[in-house]
Wavefront OBJ file of the C-alpha trace (Angstrom):
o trace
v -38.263 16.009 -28.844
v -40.919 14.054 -30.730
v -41.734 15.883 -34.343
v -45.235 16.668 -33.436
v -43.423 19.054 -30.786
v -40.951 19.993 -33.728
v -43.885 21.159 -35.967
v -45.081 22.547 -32.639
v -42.037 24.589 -32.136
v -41.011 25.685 -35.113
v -44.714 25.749 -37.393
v -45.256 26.175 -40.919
v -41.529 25.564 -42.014
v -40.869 22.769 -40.007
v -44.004 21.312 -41.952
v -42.721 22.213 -45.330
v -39.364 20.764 -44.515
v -41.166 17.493 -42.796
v -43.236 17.089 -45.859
v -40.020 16.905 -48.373
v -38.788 14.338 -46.280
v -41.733 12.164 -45.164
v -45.007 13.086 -47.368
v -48.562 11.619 -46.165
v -46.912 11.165 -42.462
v -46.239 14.672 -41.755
v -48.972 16.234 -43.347
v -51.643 13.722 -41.226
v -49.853 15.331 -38.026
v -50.156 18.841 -39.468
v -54.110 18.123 -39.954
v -54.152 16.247 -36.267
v -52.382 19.294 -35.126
v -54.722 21.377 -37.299
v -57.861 19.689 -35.382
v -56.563 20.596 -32.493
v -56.453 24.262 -33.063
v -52.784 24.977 -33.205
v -53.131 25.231 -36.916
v -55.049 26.349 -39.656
v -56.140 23.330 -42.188
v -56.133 25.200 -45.292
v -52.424 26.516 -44.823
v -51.209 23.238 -43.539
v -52.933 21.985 -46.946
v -51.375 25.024 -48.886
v -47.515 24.188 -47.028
v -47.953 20.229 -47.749
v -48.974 21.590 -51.895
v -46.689 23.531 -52.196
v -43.748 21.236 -50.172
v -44.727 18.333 -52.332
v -44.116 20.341 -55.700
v -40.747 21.711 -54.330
v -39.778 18.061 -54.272
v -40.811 16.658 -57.774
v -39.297 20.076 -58.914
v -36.016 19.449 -57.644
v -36.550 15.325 -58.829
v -37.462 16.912 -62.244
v -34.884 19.255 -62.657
v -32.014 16.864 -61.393
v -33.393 13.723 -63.886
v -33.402 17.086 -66.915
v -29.921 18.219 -65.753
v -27.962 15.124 -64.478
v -30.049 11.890 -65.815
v -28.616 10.355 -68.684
v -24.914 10.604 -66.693
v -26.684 9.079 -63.771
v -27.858 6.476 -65.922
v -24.890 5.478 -67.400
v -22.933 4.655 -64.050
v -26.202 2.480 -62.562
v -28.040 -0.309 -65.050
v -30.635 -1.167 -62.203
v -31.955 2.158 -62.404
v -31.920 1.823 -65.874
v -34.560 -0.744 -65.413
v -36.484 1.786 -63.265
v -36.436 4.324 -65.953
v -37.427 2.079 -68.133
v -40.594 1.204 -66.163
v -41.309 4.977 -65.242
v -41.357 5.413 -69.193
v -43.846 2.322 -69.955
v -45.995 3.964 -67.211
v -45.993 7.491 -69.193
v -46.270 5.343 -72.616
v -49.562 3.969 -70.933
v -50.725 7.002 -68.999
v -49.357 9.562 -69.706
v -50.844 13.099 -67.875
v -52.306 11.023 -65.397
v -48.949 9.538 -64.553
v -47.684 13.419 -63.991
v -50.764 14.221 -62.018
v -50.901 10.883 -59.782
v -47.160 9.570 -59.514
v -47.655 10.823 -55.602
v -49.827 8.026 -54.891
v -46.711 5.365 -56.086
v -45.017 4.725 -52.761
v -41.265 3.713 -53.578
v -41.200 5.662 -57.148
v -41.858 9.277 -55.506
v -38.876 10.717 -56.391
v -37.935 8.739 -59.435
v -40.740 9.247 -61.545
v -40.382 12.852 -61.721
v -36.434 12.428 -62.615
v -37.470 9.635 -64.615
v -39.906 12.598 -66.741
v -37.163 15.003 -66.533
v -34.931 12.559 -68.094
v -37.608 11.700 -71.234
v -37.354 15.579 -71.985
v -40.955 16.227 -71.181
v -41.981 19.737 -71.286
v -40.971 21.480 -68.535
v -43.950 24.040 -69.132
v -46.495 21.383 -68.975
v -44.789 19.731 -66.131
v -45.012 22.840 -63.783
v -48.425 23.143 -64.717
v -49.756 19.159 -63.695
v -47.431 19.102 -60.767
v -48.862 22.164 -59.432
v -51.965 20.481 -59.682
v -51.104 16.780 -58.819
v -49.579 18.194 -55.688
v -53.071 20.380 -54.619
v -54.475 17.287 -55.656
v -52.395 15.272 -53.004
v -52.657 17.763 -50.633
v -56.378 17.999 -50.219
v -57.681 14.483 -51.113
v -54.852 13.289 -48.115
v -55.159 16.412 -46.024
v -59.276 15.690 -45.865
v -58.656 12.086 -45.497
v -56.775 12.107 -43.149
v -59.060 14.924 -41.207
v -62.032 11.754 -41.868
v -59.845 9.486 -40.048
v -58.498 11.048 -37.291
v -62.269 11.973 -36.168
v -62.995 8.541 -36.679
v -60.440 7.583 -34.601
v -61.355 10.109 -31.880
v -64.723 8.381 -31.541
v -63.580 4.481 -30.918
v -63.586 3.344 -28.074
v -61.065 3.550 -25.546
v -59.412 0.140 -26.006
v -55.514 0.267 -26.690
v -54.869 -3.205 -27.479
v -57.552 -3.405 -29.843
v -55.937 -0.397 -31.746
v -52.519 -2.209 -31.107
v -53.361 -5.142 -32.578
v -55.227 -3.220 -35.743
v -51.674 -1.420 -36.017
v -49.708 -4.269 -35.953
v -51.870 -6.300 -38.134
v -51.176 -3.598 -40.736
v -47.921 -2.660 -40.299
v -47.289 -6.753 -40.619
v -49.520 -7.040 -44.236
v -47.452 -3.887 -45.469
v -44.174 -5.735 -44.465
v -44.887 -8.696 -45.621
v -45.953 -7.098 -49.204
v -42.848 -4.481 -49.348
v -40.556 -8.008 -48.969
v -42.982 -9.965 -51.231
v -41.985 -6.917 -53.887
v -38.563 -6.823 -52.869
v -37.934 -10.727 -53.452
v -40.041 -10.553 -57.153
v -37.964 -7.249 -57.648
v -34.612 -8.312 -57.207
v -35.645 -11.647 -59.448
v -36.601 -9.683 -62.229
v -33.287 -7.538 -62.162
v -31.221 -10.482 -61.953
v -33.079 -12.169 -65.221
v -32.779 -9.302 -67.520
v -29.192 -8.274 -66.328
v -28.461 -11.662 -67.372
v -30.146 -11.403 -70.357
l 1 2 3 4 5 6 7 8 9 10 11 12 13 14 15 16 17 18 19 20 21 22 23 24 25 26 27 28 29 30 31 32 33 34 35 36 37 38 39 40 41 42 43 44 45 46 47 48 49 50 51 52 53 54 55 56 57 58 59 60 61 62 63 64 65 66 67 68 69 70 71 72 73 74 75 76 77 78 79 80 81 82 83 84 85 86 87 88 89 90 91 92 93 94 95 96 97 98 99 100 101 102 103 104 105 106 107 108 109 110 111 112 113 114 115 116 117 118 119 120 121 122 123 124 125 126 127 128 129 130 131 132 133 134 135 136 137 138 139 140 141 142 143 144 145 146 147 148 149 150 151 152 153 154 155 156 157 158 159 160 161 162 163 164 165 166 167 168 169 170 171 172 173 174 175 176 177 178 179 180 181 182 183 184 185 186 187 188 189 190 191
């Protein structure tokens, strides 16, 4: 069963749980499926919002609760944290509103807060409105694009090679990362 029939099957929870666990992915197939009329776009908005804070809430709480232990046991993710807290040193609310848009830091960034003793107040408050935010401004997008989509031309290798073309750029920058990440770890653990 492919997940589009999953969210088919099972709706609006099946598209909270999907967006915990894959973000932008699931909630472009929500809006496809939205499109389509099996769906209503502002509720699959509203389940992706509210989904998305669910998971920097849990991220937050666990860095508040269990962070500095968690710390302790693993120094590379000490060098995250440390990162995560140059990024709030430099900007600050908009780090709290926008960390969504960081691919790879999702989930650490709101630990990461949680950890620094940020106000947990304040915290509700932006991600509430970083995920809306996120939501809509991907949720629309995404709408854009799949009616764009729906108007080329009927050529599937064309499309295939556009895919693959893309999908090869994004690998070949996630390694570039990885190989200038894993440099940088090994010169200040040896430091």
């Amino acid at each position: 069963m492919s997940f589009q029939e999953l969210i088919l099957t099972y709706g609006y929870p099946m598209l909270f749980v999907g967006v915990l666990i894959e973000s932008e992915a699931v909630l472009l197939i929500g809006v496809y499926l939205a499109q389509q009329g099996y769906f209503s776009l502002p509720t699959v908005i509203g389940v992706a919002a509210f989904s998305s804070f669910v998971a920097a809430q849990l991220c937050f709480f666990i860095g508040h609760r269990y962070g500095a232990t968690f710390l302790v046991k693993r120094p590379t993710w000490q060098l995250r944290f440390s990162r995560v807290q140059r990024l709030m040193n430099r900007f600050g609310v908009g780090l709290v509103l926008g960390f969504r848009v960081i691919y790879g830091l999702r989930g650490v960034i709101p630990a990461a807060i949680g950890l620094a003793d940020y106000s947990r107040l304040v915290f509700i408050g932006l991600n509430a409105m970083g995920a809306l935010l996120w939501a809509l401004l991907v949720g629309l997008a995404g709408g854009s694009l799949v009616q764009m989509a729906e108007k080329l031309p009927n050529h599937p290798q064309v499309l295939i090679l556009v895919l693959g073309g893309l999908i090869l750029c994004g690998g070949m920058y996630q390694f570039y990362r990885h190989v200038k990440r894993k440099k940088s770890v090994s010169t200040e653990l040896t430091h």
